[in-house]
N, C-alpha and C positions, 0 to 999 in steps of 0.2 A: 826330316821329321814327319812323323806320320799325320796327314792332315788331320783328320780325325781325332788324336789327338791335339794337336792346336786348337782346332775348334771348340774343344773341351775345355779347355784352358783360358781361352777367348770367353767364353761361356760364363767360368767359375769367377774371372774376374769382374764381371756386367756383376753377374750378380752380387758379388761382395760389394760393387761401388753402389749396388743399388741398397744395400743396407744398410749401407753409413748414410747416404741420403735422406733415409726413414729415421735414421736415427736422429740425425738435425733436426728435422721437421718437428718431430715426435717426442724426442727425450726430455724438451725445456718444458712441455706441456706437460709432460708426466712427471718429472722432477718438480714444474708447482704444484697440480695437483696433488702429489703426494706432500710435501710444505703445508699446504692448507688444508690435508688430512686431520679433521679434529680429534683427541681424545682425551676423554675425564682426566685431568690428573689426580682431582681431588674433589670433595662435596662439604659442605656444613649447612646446618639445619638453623636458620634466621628466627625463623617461627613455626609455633605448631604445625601448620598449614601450610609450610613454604619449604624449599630447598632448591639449594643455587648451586650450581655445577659447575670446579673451574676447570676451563679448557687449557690445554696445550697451547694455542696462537694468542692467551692471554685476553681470551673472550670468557664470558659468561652464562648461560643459560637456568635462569630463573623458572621454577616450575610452583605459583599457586596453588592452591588445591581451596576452590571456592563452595564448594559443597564435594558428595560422594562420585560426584559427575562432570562436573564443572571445571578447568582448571585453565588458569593465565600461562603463557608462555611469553617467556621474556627473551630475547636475545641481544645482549650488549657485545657488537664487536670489540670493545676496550675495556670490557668488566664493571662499567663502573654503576651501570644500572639504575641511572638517572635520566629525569625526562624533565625541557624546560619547559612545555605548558599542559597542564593536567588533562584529564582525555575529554575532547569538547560532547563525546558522545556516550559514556560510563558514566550511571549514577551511582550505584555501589557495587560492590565486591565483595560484601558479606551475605553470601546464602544461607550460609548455616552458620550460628556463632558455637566461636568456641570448638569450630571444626579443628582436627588434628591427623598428622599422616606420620605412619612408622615406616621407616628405609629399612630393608634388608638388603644387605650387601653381602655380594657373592664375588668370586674370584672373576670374571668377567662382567658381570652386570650389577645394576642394583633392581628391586622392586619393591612398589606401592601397592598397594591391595587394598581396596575402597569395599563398599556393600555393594557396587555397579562396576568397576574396573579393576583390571590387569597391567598396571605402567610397569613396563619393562625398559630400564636406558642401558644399553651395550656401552662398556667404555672405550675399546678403539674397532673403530672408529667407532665416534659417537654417533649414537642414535639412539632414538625414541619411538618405542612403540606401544601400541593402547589397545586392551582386548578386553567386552566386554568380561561378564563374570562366566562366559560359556566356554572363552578361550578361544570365540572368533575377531579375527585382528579388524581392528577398525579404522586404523590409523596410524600409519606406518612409513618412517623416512626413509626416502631413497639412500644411493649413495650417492654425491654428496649429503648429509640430510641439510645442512647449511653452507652457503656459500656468500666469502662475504671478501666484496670486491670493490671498486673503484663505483660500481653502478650499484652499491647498496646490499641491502641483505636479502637474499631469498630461501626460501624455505621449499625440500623436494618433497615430493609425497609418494609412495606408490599408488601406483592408477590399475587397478583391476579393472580385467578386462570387461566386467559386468555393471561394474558402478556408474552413475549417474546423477550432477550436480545440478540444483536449481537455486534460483535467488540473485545477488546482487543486485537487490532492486530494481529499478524503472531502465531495464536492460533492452534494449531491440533484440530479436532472434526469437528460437524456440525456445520452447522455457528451459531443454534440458542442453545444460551449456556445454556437454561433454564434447570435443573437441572443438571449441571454442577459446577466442584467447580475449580479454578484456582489460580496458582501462577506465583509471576512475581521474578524470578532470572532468569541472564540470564546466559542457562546452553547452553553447546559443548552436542549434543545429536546425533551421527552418527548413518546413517540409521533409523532414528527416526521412530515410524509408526503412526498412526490416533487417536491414545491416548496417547502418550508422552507429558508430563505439567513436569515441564516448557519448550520452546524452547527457539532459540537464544536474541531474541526482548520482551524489555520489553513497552507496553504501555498500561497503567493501564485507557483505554478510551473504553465506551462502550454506546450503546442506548438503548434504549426499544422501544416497541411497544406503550406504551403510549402517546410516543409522545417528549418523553427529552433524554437528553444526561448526562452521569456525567463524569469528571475526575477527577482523585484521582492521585494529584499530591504528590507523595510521593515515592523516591527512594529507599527505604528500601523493605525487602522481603514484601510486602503486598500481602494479600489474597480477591478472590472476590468466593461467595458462592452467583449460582442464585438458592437456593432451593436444593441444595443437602442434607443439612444438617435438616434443618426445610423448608416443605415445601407451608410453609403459610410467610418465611421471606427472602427477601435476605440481604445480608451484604457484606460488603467490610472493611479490616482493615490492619491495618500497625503497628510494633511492638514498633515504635521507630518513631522520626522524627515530624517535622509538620504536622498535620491531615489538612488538605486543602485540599477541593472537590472542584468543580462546576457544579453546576446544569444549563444546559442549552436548554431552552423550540424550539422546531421545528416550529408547529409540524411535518413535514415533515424531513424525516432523511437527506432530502440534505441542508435543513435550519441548522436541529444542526451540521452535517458537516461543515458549512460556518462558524458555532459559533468556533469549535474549531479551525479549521484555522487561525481564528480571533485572537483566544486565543495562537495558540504554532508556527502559522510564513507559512506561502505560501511554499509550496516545487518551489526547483529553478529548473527552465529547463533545462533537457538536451539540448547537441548538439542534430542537427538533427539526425545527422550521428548514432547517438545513437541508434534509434528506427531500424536501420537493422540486421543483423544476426551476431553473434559473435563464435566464433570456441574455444574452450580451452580443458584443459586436463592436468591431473594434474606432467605428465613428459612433458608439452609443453614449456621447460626449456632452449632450444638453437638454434643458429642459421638456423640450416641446417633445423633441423624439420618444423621450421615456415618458410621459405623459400619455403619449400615443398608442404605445406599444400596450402600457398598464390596461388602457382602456378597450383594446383590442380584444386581450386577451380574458377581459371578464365578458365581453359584450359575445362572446365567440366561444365562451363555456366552456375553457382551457384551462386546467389548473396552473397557478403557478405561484411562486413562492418572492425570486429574489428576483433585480433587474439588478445588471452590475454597470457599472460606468470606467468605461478604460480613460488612460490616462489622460488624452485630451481634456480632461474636466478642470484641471487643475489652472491656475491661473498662471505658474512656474514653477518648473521642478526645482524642490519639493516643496514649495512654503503649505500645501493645504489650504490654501483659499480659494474658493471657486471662480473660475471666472464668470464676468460679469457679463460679457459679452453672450453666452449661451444661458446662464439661469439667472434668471429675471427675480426669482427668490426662491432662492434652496429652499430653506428650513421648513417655509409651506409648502414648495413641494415635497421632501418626506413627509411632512406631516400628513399633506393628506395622501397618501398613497400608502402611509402604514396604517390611517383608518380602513385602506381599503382592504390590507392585507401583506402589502408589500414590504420589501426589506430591501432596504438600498445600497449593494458593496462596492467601493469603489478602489481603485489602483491605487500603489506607491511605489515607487521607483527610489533606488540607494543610494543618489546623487542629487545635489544642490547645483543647478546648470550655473553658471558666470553672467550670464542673462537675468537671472534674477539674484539683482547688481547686490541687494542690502542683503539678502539671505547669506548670498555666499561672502560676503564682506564678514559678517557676524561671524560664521560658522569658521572663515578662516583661521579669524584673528585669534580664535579659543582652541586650535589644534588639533578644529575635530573630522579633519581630512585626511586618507592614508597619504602619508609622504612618497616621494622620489626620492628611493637613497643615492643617487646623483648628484641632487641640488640641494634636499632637505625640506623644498617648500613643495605644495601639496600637488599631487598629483596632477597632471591635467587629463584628464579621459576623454577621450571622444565618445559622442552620446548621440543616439540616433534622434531624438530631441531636442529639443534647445540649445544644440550646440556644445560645446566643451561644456565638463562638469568635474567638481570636487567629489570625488568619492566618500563619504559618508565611511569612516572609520568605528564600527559595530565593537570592535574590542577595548576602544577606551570607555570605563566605565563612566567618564561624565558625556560620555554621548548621550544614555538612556534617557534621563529624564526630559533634554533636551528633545531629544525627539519624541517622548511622550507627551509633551503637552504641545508640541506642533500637531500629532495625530487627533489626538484629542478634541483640536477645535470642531473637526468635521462629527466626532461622536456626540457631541451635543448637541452638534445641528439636526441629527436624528440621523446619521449614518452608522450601519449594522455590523458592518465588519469589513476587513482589509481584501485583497489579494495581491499579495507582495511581486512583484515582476522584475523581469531583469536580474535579479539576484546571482546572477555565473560570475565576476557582474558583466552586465550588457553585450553582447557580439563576444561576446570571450571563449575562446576555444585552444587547444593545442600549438596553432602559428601566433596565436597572441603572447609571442613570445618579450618584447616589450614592457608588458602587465607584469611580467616577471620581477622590475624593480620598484614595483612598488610595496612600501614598507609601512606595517600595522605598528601598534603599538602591540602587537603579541609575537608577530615575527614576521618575518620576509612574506611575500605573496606564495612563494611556491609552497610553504606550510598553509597558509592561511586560504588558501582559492579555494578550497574543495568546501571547507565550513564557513567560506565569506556570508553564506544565504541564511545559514543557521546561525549563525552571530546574530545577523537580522534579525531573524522571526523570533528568536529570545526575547530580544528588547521590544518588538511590537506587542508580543503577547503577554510579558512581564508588563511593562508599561498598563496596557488594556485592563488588566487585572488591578493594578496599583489605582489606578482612576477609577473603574468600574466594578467594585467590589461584588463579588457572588453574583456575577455573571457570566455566561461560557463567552469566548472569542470567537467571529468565524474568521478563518486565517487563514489563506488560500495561498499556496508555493510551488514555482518552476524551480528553484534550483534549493537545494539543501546539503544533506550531510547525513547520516548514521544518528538518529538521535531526534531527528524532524516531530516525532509523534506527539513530542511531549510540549512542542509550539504550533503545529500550524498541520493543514491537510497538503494535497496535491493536486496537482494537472497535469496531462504530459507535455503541456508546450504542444509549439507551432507542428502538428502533423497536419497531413494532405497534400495534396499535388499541385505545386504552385506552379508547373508550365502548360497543366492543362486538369483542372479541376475535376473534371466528371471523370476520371481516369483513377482517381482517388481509391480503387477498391483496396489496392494491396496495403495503403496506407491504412485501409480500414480492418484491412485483416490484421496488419502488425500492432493494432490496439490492444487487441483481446490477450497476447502472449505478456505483452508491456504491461499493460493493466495489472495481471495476474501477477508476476513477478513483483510488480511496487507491492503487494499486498506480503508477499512472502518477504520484504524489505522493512514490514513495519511502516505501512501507508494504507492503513484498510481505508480511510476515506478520500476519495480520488475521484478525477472524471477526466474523460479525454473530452475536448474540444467536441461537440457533435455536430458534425456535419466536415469535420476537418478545420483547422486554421488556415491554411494556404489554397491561394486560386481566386481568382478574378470569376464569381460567378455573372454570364454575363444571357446566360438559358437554362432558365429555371426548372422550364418542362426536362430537358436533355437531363441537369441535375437531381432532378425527385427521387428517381430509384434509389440514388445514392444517399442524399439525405434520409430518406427514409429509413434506408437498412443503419445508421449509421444512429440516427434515433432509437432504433428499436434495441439497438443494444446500448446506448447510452442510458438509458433507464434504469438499465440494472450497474451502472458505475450507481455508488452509492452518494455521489453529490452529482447531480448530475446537469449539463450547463451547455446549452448549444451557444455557440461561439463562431465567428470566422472575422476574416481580417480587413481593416479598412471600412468601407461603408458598404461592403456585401451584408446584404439581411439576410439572417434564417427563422424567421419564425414562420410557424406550422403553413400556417395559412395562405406564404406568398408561393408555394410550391402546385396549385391546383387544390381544389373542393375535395377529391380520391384523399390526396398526401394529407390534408389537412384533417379528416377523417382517421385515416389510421393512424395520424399522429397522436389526435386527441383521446383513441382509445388505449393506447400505448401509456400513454403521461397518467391518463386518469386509473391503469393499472398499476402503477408505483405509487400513487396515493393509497388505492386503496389497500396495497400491501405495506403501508406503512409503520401498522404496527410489529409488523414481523419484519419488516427491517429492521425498526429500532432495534428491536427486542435482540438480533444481532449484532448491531452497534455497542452496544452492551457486553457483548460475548468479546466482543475487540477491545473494549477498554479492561475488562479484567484477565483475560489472556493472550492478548496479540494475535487472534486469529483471525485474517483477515474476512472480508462478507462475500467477496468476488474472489472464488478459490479454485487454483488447479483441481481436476477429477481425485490426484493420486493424494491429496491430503487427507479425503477422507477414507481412498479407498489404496491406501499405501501397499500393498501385498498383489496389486492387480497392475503389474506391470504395462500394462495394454494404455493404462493412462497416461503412463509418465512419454506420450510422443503425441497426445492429444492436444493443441495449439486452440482448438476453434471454440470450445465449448467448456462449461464451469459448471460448478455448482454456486448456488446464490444463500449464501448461508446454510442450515443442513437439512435443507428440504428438498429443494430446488435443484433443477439441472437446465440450463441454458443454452440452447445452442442455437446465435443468431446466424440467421442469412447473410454471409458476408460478398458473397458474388451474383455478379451483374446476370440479370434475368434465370436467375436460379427457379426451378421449377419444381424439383426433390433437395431433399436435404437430409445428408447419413448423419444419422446419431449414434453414437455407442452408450451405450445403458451400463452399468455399472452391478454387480449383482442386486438382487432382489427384484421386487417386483415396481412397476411406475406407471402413475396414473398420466394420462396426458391431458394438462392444463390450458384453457379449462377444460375440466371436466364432461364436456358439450354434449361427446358423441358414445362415452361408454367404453373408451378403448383403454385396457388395461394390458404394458408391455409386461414379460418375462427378461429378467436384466442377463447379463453376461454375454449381448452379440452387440450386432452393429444393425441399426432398422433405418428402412426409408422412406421418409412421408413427403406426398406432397405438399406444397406450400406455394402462396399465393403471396401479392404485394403486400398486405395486410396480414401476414403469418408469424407468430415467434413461437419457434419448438424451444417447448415447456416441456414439463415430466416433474411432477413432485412424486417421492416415496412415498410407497405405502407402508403403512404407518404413521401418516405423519396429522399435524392438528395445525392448520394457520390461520394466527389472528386476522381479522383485515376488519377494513372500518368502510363507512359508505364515501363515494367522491364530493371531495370539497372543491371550494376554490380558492382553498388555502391551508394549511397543517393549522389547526384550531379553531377553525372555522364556525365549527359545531362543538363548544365545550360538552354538549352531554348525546352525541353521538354514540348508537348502540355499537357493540364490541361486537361480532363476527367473528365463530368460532367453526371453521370448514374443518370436518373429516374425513381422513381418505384410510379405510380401517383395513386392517390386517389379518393376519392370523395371531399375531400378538397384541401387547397395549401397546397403542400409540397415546404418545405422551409430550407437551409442551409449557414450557415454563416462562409464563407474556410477563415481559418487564415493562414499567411507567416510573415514570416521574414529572414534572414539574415541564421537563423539554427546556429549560433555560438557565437554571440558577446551578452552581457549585455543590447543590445538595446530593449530587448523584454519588459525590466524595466523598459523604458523610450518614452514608443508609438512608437517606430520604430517597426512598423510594419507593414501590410496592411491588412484589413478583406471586403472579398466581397461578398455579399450577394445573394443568387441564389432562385429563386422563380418559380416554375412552377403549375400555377392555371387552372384547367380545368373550361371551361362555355360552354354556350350551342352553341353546333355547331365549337367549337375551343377549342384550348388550347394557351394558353399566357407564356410565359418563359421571366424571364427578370435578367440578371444580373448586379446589381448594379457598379457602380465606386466606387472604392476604400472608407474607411469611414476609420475616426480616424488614427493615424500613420503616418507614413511618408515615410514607404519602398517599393520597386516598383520590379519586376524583373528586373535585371539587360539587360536579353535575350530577344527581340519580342517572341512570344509564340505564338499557335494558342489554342481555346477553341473545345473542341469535345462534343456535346453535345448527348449524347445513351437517349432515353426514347423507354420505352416498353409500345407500342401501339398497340394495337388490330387490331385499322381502321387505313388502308391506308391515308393520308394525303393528298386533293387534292392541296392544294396551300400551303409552307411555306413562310414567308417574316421576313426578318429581319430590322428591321426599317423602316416596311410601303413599304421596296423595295423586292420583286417575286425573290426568288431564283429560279435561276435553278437546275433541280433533273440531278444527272449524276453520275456512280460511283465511287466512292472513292477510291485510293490508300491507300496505307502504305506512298508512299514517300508523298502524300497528307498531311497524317496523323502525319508526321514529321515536311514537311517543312515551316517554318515558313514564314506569308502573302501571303498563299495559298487563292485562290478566294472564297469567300463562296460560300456552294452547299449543297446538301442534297442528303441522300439515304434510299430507306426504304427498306427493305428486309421484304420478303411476308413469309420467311417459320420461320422464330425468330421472328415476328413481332416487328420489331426495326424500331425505326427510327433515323438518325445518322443525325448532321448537325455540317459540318463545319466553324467557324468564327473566326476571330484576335480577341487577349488580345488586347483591346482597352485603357484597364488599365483607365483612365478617365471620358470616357462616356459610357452611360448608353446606354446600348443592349436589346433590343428588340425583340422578337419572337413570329411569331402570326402562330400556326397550324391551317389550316383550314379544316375538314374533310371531 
């Protein structure tokens, strides 16, 4: 035989045995595959609004339609399109009443046609695709578009190569998650760093660059994959539970923001008093200390608002009674320290320890412990306190009251509001694999762990309300759920470097992204720890820089609360004379901008947008933002970009278009936006930049939020070539009235034209709340040209210099001044409160 021949034959049979080998391998995978190939067999129309699709494998796919934009997605692998406990995070579903959708059915597809959408569902395979009304695709299922397995249901998406996802609230990382893969348990992560998955908050809500929003309401461990895994698909799935998404079209991110609001409930506003400076520390457990610190802190011209008291206060977890041994007498201590200005908030923790014998005795006997579906009797927890603990069972509804008038005692005593702790609950993370049997009265743990914290802060804030009629809550949360807004605010938990503290920078960096993200979660009021929670400070000097930078940006979190752990202190003052200096002109700048905080606290309660905001929300079409990490806007004037690295000297900013003043206004320098600029900066520096065009309220420094009921209003302009225009909200800062139009909003307008400039402040619109105090109005514009004539309503002020006591005292004569080397122009006038003011600059 010819070798050569053999050899060929030799050859032909390798390779036949090597395609039957492919074939083993391969065929069973593609024979399921194809099995679990979904397609329509058939559709009927439920309601106006709705349409259910049944599949081939005997699955179901329910399609919403909650406005023209809006739509629920259901997928039941067994058709049967029922869920055992209602969504802990949805308040309703009707955006539009009496909404309705017409199917057109085509020989391979069907479609929906909205006033905003193109729903196109292919029937074999099934798939779903969404384009707005231009015909650009926005959202579109792989193939698989569902896969539904042993490990639960997931849902594929395609992933354009240009798109770009932000949110899942209080997330470590860059803000832009795209190749990124995430889970939502809510895990105890101390000292966490800039890649720790998962943290304390679970909210399974996130957007694209395309233009939509989706939420995946779903309590269970669910997973969100933008491209890690294949990077042509993303996916999001859940092991167990209802598969319920929604898709919700913008396209602008502060529109599908408005959507989810819509969808999971308005965060409630704090007190006023809230947005000023808070002191804590985790031995800040008794009398004398806070006594001390209260006293420190006025004696040292320091503003500040709340002391908070960790849990050590308590005499046993949970009973709320103080111990005896540290306060000598609560009740006069708040009292006098709310004469002084103070507000006193103290911890709770979600467990009755065994240690405190009668508490958990009671609490037992009446069932109100999660169980061990093991044994059936209550849980035993390990509890980094007192020892073993009963878990505190948030979804039997005879817990509430119970615990409401446990809360309670300490609210009489003159204590101001909660900050709920431990709520994962306690060391709870991923290996806490154990926690898994234990059983609610609403379902097993592995449903109930993600909304264990928001069960809580329900019944806290329900409760508070129930006892303390038309009063706001303050309600401070590490661990929650999709739906937080609508009980309690945020923190990030234990961040910082606990094996070597002054190392803590990158800790400090992963703030700024964190921070940002809770806010696109529906957490606009939040603060991180300042100074870090973790680390043994044991060299204060070595520590400064860090505190300090860590300050400078914690001012602009909009609750904001230095903190660290153990009996490490951080107030201003123990850090050197220098730190304690630019602490206090830091602190005393969020007071005085506190009216234009509020005024955006406001802006969050009626549309979810947070106060501390990615660049790209306002400036969504400028790509350049959406990889920016370090810097923000502070509501929509502001641009922020602290020093977050050790001995920084310069500091690159990117300016956004338009033009930007740099704050303060000191030196005269006015940027051109669309680069990237670098200023020097010193220990004592926070690069500012407010837009031009802009008007911000500010009030003079207290040493406390009401300090000064008839404190004059400060109206700074930074003028343009257009009107710049602001609209200052007030109310009361404390009562429920804010729910109800009591309130006042008045409108400030400053328009340049030729040869003058025109200022006019509105009388009061909408509401019904007025200051209680006459006030005077201080009106700062930075002006180039000298002003030769001002008048206020047609009547020639006179020019003459202004005081302080001017500057105080209220129904001072109107006047004006303009100073040649700041080029200001200052003008005094009465809150008229009713009528409409007028200001004519003449140049």
């Amino acid at each position: 035989m010819n070798p050569y021949k053999k050899w060929s034959l030799q050859n032909h049979i390798q390779k036949f045995l090597f395609i039957i080998l492919l074939m083993f391998i391969f065929l069973p995978k593609a024979v399921h595959a194809q099995k679990q190939a979904m397609k329509v067999v058939d559709y009927h129309q439920d309601a106006p609004d709705e349409i259910t699709l049944e599949i081939n494998t005997g699955a179901a796919l329910n399609l919403t339609f909650l406005d023209d934009q809006t739509i629920r997605f259901w997928m039941d692998p067994k058709g049967v399109l029922t869920r055992k406990n209602s969504s802990f995070a949805v308040i309703t579903e009707t955006f539009q009443l009496d909404y309705q959708v017409n199917v057109i059915e085509h020989t391979s597809q069907y479609e929906i046609f909205t006033s905003a959408l193109r729903v196109v569902i292919e029937k074999q395979p099934m798939q779903v695709q969404i384009f707005d009304k231009y015909q650009r695709l926005l959202l579109g299922d792989a193939f698989p578009g569902y896969t539904l397995e042993a490990d639960g249901v997931h849902s594929h998406k395609v992933l354009r190569s240009d798109e770009h996802f932000f949110g899942l609230g209080e997330k470590s990382g860059s803000l832009d998650r795209r190749g990124k893969r995430f889970t939502m348990w809510n895990s105890d992560q101390p000292c966490y760093s800039g890649s720790t998955d998962p943290l304390y908050k679970s909210i399974p809500f996130f957007m694209s660059s395309y233009g939509y929003g989706i939420f995946l309401d779903n309590t269970y461990k669910t997973t969100f994959d933008f491209g890690k895994t294949d990077s042509n698909r993303f996916t999001f799935g859940a092991p167990d539970g209802s598969f319920v998404y929604y898709f919700m079209y913008g396209p602008t991110y502060k529109n599908i923001l408005f959507s989810y609001t819509r969808l999971t409930g308005k965060p409630i506003l704090p007190p006023n008093w809230a947005f000023g400076w808070a002191q804590s520390r985790g031995m800040l457990t008794n009398e004398t200390l806070t006594r001390k610190i209260a006293e420190e802190y006025r004696k040292r011209k320091i503003p500040c608002d709340i002391i908070y008291q960790d849990i050590g206060w308590v005499d046993g977890l949970q009973n709320f009674e103080w111990r005896k041994d540290r306060y000598q007498n609560a009740r006069k201590m708040l009292s006098d320290l709310r004469e002084d200005g103070y507000k006193i908030i103290v911890s709770q923790d979600p467990v009755v320890s065994k240690a405190t014998i009668s508490q958990w005795k009671h609490a037992d006997s009446l069932g109100y412990f999660v169980k061990d579906d093991r044994t059936d009797a209550s849980y035993n927890m390990p509890w980094p306190w007192g020892g073993n603990a009963g878990v505190v069972d948030f979804t039997n509804p005879k817990v509430a009251d119970w615990w409401g008038d446990l809360q309670q005692q300490v609210l009489d005593d003159g204590v101001q509001g909660f900050w709920t702790d431990m709520g994962e609950p306690a060391w709870s993370n991923m290996e806490s694999i154990d926690r898994l049997h234990m059983k609610h009265m609403a379902g097993m743990h592995d449903e109930i762990h993600n909304v264990y914290g928001a069960t809580w802060d329900r019944v806290v804030t329900e409760q508070f309300k129930k006892h303390n009629p038309n009063r706001r809550v303050f309600q401070m949360t590490r661990a929650a759920y999709a739906g937080l807004q609508r009980y309690t605010f945020g923190w990030s938990g234990d961040s910082g470097n606990g094996s070597e503290v002054t190392d803590g920078w990158r800790n400090l960096q992963g703030q700024i992204p964190l921070g940002l993200s809770a806010g696109l979660g529906l957490i606009p009021f939040w603060t991180t720890d300042i100074s870090g929670y973790c680390g043994e400070i044991t060299d204060y000097e070595a520590f400064s820089e860090l505190y300090i930078r860590w300050l400078q940006f914690g001012i602009f979190n909009p609750l904001s609360r230095a903190h660290h752990e153990g009996d490490n202190a951080v107030e201003p003052w123990l850090f050197g004379d220098k730190v304690e200096q630019f602490a206090r002109k830091a602190i005393e700048l969020k007071y005085t901008l506190h009216p234009y905080l509020y005024t955006m606290a406001r802006q969050s309660y009626d549309f979810g947008v947070p106060i501390m905001r990615p660049l790209f929300l306002d400036y969504p079409s400028d790509e350049t933002t959406y990889t920016i990490n370090d810097s923000f806007m502070w509501g929509d004037n502001f641009l922020v970009a602290p020093v977050v690295k050790e001995g920084q000297q310069t500091r690159q900013v990117y300016l956004p278009k338009g033009r930007w003043y740099e704050y303060p206004f000191s030196e005269g320098i006015i940027y051109k936006g669309g680069q990237t600029i670098e200023i020097p900066v010193t220990l004592g520096t926070i690069p500012m930049f407010v837009k031009a065009g802009s008007i911000i309220p500010k009030m003079p420094v207290m040493p406390y939020i009401g300090a000064e009921p008839n404190a004059p209003l400060i109206f700074e302009v930074f003028p343009d070539t257009k009107e710049a225009r602001f609209e200052l909200y007030e109310d009361d800062g404390v009562s429920l009235g804010y729910q109800k139009e009591q309130y006042r909003r008045t409108t400030v307008r400053c328009t340049p034209k030729e040869g003058f400039m025109e200022l006019t402040i509105s009388p009061e619109e909408l509401g019904n709340y007025r200051p209680s105090e006459p006030r005077n109005y201080w009106i700062r514009i930075h002006l180039d040209t000298k002003p030769s004539k001002v008048y206020l309503n047609d009547q020639r002020l006179s020019r003459k210099k202004l005081t302080v006591s001017d500057f105080e005292k209220p129904g001072a004569k109107s006047a004006y001044t303009y100073d040649k080397d700041t080029h200001e122009l200052w003008v005094c006038i009465p809150d008229q409160q009713h009528t409409l003011q007028q200001l004519k600059i003449d140049y």
